[in-house]
BAFI-3210 file (N, C-alpha, C; in Angstrom, 3 decimals, decimal comma, padded with zeros to 6 digits):
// residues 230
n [1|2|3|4|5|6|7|8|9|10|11|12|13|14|15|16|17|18|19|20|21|22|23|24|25|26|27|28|29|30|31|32|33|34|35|36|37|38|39|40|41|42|43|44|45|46|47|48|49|50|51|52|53|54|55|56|57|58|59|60|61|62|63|64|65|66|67|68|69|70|71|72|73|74|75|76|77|78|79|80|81|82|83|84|85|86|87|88|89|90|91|92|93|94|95|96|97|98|99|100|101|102|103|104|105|106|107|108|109|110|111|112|113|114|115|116|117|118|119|120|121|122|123|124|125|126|127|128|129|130|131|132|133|134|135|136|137|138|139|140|141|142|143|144|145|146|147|148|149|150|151|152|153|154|155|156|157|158|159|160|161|162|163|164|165|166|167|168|169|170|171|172|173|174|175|176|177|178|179|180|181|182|183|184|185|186|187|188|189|190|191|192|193|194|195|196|197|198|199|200|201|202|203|204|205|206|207|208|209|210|211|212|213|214|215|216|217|218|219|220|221|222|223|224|225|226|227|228|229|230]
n.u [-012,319|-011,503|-009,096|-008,099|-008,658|-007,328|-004,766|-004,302|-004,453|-002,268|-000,334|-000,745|-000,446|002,481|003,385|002,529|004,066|006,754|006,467|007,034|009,132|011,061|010,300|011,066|013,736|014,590|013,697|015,896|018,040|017,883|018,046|020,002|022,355|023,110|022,585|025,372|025,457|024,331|023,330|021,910|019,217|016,617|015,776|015,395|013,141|010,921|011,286|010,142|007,688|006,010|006,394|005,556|002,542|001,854|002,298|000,612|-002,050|-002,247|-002,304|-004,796|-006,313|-005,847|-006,907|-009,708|-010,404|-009,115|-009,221|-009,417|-006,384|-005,350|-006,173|-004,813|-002,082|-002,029|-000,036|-000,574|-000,937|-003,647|-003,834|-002,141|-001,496|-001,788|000,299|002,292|002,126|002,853|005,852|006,230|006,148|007,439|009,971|009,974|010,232|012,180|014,029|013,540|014,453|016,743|017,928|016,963|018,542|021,125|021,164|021,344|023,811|025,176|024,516|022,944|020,202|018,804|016,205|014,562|013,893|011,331|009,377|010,122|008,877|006,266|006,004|005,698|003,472|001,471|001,981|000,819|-001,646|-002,301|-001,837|-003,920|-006,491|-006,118|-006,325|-009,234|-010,737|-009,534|-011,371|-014,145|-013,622|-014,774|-013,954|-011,033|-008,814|-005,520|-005,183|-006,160|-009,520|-012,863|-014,560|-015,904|-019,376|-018,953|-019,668|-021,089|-019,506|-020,667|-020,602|-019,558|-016,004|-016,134|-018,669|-017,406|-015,284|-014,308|-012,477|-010,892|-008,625|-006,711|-006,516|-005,396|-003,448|-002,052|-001,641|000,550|002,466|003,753|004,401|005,903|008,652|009,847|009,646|011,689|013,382|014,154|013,655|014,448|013,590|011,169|009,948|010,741|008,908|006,653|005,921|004,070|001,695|000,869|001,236|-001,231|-002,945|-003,083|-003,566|-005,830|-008,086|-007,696|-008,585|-011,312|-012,670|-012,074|-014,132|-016,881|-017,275|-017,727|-018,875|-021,972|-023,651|-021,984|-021,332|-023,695|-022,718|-020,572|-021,566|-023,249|-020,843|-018,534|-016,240|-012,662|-010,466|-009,873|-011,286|-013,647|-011,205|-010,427]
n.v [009,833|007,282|006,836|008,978|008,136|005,912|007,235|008,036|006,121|004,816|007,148|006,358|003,755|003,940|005,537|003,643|001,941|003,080|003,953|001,377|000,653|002,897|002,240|-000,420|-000,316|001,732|000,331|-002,169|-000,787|000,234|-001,979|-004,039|-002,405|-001,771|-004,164|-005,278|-007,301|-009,242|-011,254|-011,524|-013,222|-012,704|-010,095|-010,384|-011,871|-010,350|-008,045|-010,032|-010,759|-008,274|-006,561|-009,326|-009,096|-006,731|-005,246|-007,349|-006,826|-003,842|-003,876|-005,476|-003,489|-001,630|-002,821|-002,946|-000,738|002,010|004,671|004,303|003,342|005,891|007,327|005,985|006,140|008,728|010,771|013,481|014,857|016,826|018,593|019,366|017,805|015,279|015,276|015,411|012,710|011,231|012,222|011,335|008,053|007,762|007,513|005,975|003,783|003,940|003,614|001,392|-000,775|000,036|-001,121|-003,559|-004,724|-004,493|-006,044|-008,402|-008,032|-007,931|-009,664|-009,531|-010,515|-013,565|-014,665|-017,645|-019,856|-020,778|-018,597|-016,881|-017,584|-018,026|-015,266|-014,306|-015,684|-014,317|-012,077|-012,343|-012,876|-010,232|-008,915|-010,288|-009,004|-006,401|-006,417|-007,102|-004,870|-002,870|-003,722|-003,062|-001,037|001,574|004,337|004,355|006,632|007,138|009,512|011,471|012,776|014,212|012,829|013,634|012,906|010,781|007,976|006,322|003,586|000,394|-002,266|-005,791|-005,589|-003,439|-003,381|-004,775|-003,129|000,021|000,822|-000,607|-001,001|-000,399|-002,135|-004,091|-003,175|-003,543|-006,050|-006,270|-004,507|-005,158|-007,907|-007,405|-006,497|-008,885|-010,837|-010,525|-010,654|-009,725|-008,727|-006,009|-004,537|-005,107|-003,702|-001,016|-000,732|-000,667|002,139|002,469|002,700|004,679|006,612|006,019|006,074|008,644|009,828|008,437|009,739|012,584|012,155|011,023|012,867|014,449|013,085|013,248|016,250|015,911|014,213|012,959|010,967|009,351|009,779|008,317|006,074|005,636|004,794|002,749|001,197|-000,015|-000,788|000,955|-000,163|-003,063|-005,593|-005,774|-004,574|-002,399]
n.w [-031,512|-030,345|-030,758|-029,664|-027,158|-027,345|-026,920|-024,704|-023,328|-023,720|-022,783|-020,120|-019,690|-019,942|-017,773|-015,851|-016,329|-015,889|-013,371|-011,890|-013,185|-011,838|-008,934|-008,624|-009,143|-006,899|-004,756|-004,575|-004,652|-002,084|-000,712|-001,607|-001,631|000,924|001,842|000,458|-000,711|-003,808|-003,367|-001,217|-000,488|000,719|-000,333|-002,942|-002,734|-001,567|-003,564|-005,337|-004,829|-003,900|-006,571|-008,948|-008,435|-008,448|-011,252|-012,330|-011,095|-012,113|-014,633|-015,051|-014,129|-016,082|-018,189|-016,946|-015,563|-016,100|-015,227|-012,670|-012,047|-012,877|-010,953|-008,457|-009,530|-008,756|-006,965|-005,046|-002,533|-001,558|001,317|003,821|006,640|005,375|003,263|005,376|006,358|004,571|004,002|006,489|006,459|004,100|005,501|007,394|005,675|004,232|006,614|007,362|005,378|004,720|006,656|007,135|005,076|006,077|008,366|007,172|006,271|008,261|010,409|012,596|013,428|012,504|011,228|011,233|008,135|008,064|009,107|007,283|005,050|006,042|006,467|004,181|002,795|004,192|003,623|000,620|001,279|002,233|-000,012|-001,666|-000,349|-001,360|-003,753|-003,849|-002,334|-004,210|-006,249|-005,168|-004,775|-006,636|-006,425|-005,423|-004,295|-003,929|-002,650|-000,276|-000,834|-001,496|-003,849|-007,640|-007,705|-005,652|-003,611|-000,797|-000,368|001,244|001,274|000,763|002,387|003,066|004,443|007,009|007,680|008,084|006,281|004,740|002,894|004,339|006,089|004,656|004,549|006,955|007,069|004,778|005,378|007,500|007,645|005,337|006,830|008,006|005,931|004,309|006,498|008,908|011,902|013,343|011,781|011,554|013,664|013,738|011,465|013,397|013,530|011,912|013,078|014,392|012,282|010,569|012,100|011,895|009,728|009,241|010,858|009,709|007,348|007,405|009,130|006,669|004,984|006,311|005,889|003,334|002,049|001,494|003,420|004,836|007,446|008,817|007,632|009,163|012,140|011,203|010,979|012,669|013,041|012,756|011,167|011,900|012,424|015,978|016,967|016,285]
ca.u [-012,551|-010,934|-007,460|-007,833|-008,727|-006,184|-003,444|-004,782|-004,292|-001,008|000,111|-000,986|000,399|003,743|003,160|002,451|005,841|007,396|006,431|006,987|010,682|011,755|010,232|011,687|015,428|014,622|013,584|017,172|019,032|017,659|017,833|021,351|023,011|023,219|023,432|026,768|025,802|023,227|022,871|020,893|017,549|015,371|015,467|014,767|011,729|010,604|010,776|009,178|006,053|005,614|005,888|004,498|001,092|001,509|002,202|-000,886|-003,272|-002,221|-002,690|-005,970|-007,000|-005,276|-008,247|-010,627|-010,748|-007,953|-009,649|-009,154|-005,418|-005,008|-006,096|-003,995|-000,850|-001,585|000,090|000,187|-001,975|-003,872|-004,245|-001,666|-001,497|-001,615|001,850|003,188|001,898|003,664|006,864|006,514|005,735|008,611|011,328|009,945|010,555|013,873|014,824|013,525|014,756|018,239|018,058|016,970|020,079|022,455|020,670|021,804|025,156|026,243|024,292|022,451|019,566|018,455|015,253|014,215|013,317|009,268|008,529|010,185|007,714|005,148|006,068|005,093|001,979|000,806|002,018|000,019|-002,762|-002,748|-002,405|-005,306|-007,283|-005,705|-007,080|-010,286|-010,619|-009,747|-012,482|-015,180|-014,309|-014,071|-013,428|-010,790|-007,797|-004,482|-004,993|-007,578|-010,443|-014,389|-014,759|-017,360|-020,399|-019,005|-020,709|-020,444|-019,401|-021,149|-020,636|-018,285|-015,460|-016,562|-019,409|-016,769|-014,613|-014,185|-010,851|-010,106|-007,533|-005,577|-006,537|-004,822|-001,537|-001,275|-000,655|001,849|003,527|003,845|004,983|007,492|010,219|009,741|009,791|012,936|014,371|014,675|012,614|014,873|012,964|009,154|009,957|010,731|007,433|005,142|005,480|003,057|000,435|000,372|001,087|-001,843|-003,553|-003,201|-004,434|-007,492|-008,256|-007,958|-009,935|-012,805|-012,959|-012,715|-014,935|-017,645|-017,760|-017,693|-019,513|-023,245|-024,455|-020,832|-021,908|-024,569|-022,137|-019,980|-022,780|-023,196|-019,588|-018,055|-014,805|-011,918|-009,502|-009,421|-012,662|-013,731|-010,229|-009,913]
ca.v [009,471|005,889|007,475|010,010|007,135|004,763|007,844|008,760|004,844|004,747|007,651|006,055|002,722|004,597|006,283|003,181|001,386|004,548|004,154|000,662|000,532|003,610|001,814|-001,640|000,471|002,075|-000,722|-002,585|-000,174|000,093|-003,367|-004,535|-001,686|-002,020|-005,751|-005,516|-007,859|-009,559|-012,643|-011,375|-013,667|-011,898|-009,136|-010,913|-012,459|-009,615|-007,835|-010,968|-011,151|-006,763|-006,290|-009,192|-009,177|-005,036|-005,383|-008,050|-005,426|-002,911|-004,656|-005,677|-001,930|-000,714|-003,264|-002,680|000,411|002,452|005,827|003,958|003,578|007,139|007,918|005,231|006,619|009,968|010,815|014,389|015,202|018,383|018,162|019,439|016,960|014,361|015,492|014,963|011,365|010,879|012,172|009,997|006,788|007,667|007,513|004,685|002,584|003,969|002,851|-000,623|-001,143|-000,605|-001,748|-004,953|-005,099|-004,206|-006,934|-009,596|-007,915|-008,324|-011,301|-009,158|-011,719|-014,353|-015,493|-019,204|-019,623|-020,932|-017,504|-015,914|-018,083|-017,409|-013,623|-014,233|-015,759|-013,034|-010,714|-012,279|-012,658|-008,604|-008,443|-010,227|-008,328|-005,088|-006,252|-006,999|-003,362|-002,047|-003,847|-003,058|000,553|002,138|006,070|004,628|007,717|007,647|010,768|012,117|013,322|012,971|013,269|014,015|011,694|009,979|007,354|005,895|001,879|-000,416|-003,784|-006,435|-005,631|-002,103|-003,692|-004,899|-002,053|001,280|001,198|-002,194|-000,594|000,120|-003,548|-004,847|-002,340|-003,694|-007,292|-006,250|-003,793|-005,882|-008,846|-007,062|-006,980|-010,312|-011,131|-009,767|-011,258|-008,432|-008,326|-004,869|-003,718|-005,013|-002,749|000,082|-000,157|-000,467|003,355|002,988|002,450|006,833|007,114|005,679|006,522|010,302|009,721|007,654|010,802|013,382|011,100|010,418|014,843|015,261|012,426|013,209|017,161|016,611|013,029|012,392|009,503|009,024|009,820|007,387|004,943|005,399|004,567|001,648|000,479|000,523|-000,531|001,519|-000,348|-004,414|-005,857|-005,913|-004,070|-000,982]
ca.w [-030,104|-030,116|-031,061|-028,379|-025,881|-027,347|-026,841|-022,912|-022,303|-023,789|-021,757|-018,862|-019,491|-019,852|-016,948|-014,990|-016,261|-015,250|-011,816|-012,027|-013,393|-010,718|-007,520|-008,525|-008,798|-005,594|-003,512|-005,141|-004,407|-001,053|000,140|-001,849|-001,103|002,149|002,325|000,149|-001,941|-004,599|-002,618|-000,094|-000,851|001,069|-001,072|-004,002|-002,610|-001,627|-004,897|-006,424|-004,453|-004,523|-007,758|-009,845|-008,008|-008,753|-012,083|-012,566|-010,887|-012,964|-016,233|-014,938|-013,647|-017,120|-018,689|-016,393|-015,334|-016,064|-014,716|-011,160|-012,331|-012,783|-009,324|-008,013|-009,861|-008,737|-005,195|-004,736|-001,367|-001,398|002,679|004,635|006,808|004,432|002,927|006,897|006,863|002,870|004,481|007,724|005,594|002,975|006,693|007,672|004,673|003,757|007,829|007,371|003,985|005,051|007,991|006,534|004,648|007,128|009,101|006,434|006,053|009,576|010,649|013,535|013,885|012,011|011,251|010,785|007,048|007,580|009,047|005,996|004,540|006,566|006,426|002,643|002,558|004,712|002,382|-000,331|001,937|002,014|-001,569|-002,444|000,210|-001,460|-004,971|-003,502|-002,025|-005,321|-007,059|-004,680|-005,017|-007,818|-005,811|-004,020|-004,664|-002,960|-001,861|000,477|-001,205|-002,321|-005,678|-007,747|-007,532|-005,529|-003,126|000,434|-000,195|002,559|001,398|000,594|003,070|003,861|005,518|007,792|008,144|007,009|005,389|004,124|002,521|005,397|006,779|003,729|004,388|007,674|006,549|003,673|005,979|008,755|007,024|004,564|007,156|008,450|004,362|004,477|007,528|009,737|013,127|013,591|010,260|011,955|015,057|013,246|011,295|014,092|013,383|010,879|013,423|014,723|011,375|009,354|012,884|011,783|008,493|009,193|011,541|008,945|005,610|007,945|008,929|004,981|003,799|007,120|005,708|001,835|001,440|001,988|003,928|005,576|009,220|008,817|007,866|010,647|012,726|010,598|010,556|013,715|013,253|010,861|010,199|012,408|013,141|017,505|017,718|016,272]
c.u [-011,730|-009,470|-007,014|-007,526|-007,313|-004,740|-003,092|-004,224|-002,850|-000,084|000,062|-000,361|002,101|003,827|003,505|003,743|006,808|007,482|006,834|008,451|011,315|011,609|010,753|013,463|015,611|014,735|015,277|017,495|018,562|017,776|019,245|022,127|023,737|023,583|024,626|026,674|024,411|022,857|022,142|019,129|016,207|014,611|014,662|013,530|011,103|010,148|009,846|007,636|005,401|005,627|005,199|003,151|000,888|001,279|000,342|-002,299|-003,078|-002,327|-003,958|-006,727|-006,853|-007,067|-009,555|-011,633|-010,083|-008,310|-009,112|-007,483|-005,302|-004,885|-005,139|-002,340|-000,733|-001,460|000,324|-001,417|-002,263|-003,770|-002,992|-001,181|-000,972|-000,258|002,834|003,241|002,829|004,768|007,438|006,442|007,315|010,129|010,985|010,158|011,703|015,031|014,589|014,248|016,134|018,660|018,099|018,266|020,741|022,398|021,740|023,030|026,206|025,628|023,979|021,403|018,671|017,363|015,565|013,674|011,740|009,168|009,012|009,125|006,004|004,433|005,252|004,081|001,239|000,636|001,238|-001,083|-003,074|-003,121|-003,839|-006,642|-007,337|-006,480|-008,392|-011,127|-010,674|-011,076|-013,695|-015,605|-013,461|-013,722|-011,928|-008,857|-006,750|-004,281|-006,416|-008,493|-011,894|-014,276|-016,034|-018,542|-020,199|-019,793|-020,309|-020,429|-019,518|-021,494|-019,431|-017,562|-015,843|-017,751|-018,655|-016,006|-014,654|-013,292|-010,140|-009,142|-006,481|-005,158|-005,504|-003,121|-000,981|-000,603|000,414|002,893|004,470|004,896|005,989|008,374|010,095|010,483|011,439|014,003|014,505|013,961|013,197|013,487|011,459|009,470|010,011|009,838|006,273|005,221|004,067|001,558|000,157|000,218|-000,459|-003,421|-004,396|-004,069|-005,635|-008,069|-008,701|-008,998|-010,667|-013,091|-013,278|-014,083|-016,377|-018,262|-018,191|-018,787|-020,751|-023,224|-022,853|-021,042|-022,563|-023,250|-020,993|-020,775|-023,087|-022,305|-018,820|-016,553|-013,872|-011,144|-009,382|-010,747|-012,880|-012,408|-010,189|-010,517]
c.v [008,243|006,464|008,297|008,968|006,004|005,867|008,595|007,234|004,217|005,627|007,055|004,628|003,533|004,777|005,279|002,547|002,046|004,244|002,750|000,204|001,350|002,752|000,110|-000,882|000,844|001,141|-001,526|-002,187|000,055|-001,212|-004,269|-003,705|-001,859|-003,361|-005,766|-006,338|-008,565|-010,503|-012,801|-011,841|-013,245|-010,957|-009,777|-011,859|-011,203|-008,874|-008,943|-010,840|-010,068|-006,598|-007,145|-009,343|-007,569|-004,841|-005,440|-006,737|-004,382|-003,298|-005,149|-004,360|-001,324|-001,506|-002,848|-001,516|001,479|003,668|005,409|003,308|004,880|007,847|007,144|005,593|008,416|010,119|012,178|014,807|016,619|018,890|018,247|018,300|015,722|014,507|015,148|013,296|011,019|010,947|010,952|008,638|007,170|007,393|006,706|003,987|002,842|003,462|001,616|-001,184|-001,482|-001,003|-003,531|-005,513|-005,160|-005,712|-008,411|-009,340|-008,723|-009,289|-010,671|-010,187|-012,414|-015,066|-017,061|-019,124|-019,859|-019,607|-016,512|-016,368|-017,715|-016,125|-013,620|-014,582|-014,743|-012,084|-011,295|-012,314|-011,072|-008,216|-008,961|-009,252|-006,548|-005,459|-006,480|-005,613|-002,671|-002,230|-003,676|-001,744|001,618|004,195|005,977|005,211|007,239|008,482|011,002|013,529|013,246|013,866|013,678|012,973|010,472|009,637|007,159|003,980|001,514|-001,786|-004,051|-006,007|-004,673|-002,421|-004,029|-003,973|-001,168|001,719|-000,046|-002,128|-000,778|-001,465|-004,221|-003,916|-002,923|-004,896|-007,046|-005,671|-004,189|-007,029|-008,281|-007,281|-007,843|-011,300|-010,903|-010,187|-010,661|-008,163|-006,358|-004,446|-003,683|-003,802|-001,130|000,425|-000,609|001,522|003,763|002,707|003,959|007,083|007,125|006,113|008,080|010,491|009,692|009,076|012,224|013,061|011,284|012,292|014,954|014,288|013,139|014,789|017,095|015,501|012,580|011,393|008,820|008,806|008,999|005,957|004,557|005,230|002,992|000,472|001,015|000,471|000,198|000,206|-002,811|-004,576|-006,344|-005,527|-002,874|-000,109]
c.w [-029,729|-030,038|-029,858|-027,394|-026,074|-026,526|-025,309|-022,403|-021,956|-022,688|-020,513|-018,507|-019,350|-018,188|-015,579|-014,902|-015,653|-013,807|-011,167|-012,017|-012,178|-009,618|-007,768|-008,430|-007,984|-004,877|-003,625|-004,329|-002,829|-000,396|-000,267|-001,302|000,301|002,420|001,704|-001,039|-002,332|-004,066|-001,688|-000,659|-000,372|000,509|-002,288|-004,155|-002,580|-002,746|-005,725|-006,215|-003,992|-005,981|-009,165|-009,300|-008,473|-010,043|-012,778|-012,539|-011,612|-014,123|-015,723|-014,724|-015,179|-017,627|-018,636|-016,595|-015,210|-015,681|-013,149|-010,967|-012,074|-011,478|-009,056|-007,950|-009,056|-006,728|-004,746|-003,847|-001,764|000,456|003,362|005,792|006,658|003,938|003,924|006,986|005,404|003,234|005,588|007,037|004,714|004,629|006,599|007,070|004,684|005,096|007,692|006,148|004,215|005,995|008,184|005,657|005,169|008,022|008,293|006,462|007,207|010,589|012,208|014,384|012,643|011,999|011,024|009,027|006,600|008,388|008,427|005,372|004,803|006,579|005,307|002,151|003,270|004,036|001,023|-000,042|001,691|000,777|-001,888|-001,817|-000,780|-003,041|-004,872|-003,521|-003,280|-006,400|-006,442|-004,875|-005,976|-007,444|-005,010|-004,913|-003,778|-002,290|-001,241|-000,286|-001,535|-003,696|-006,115|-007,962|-006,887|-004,486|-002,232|000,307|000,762|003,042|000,760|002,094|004,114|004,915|006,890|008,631|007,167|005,863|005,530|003,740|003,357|006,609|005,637|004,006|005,906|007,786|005,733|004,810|007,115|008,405|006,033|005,802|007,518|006,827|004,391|005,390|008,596|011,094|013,761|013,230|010,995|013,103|014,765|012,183|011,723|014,280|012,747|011,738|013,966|013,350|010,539|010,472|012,569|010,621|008,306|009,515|010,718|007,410|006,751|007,844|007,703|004,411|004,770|006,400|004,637|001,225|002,052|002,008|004,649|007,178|009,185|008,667|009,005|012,022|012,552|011,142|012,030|014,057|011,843|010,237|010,631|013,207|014,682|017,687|017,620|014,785]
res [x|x|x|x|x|x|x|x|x|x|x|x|x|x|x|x|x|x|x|x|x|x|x|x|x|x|x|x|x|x|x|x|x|x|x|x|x|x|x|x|x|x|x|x|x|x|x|x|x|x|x|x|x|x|x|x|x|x|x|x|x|x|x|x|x|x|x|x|x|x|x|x|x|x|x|x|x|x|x|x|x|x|x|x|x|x|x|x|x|x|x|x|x|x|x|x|x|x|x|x|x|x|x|x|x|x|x|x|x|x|x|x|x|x|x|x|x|x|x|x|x|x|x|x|x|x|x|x|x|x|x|x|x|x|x|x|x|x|x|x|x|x|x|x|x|x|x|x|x|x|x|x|x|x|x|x|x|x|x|x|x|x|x|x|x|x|x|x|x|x|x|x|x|x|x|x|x|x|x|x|x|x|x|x|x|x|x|x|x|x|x|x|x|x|x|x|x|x|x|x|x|x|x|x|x|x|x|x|x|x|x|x|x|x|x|x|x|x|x|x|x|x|x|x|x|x|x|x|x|x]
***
């Protein structure tokens, strides 16, 4: 049994480096590329303050609770839908990304450097909200689904809102291009507000048919995603 478990954890650490090494080469190559060249500092903040806070959480989830890893790693929607919003989300980054480069290349517009700064405490502001979230709930999948046994969470943040989650994506998301330098880059992801719009829309339908005591909590919980806004 230990051997088994040691050789499920290993896989999964693999698994997570895996995903880990590709999306640090992606983002690169998305954000130098385009600027032309390695000197573009934005980028390299950027990468600093996404992936080691990602890392961290994942070596703490691997500890933890590495079952709530597994979900985490796994992104393949069953939900129709859901696959539309994965596509729309995968444009939108790959337009800000290089857009944000291009930005630096050709000296389009220029932030001030305290609200790169600023951009960045925001963005760690999200993160910690986002490792919060993860430790409050141990169901919470990347993909839209209820699982089995699972429960309706109604405290900690969730008391606040329904999808803390999505409160925590709109600081990172928001603040990456800013992070970055790019006010183009923020304009082109206030997409992600139909987008994550569509989403919420379809999770609530699946969790409302499949998850007892949900309706009640929407009742409860009145806002989804930004408390007295929305």
């Amino acid at each position: 049994m230990f051997m088994g478990e040691y050789c499920m954890n290993g896989k999964l650490f693999a698994q997570a480096i895996t995903k880990v090494i590709s999306g640090l080469l992606l983002v690169g190559f998305l954000l130098f590329l385009p600027a032309g060249s390695f000197l573009y500092w934005n980028g390299w903040l950027l990468i600093a303050v996404l992936f080691v806070p990602m890392i961290v959480v994942g070596f703490v989830m691997m500890k933890k609770n590495p079952e709530l890893l597994r979900k985490r790693l796994n992104v393949k929607e069953e939900q129709s839908e859901q696959k539309t919003v994965i596509v729309l989300s995968g444009v939108m980054f790959l337009a800000a990304f290089i857009v944000a480069g291009l930005n630096f290349r050709f000296g389009w517009i220029v932030l001030q450097k305290w609200i790169v700064y600023a951009a960045t405490a925001v963005f760690l502001l999200g993160y910690i909200l986002y490792a919060e979230v993860l430790r409050e709930n141990a169901y919470l999948s990347r993909t839209v689904e209820v699982q089995e046994n699972q429960k309706v969470i109604d405290t900690g943040l969730y008391g606040i809102v329904r999808h803390p989650m999505y409160m925590s994506t709109f600081l990172l998301f928001f603040s990456m291009p800013l992070v970055l330098g790019s006010v183009i880059s923020f304009v082109i992801m206030l997409v992600y507000i139909p987008i994550i719009a569509k989403r919420i829309r379809n999770e609530e339908q699946v969790l409302e048919e499949g998850l007892a005591g949900y309706s009640d909590y929407k009742k409860k919980v009145k806002y989804k995603v930004i408390p007295y806004v929305w």
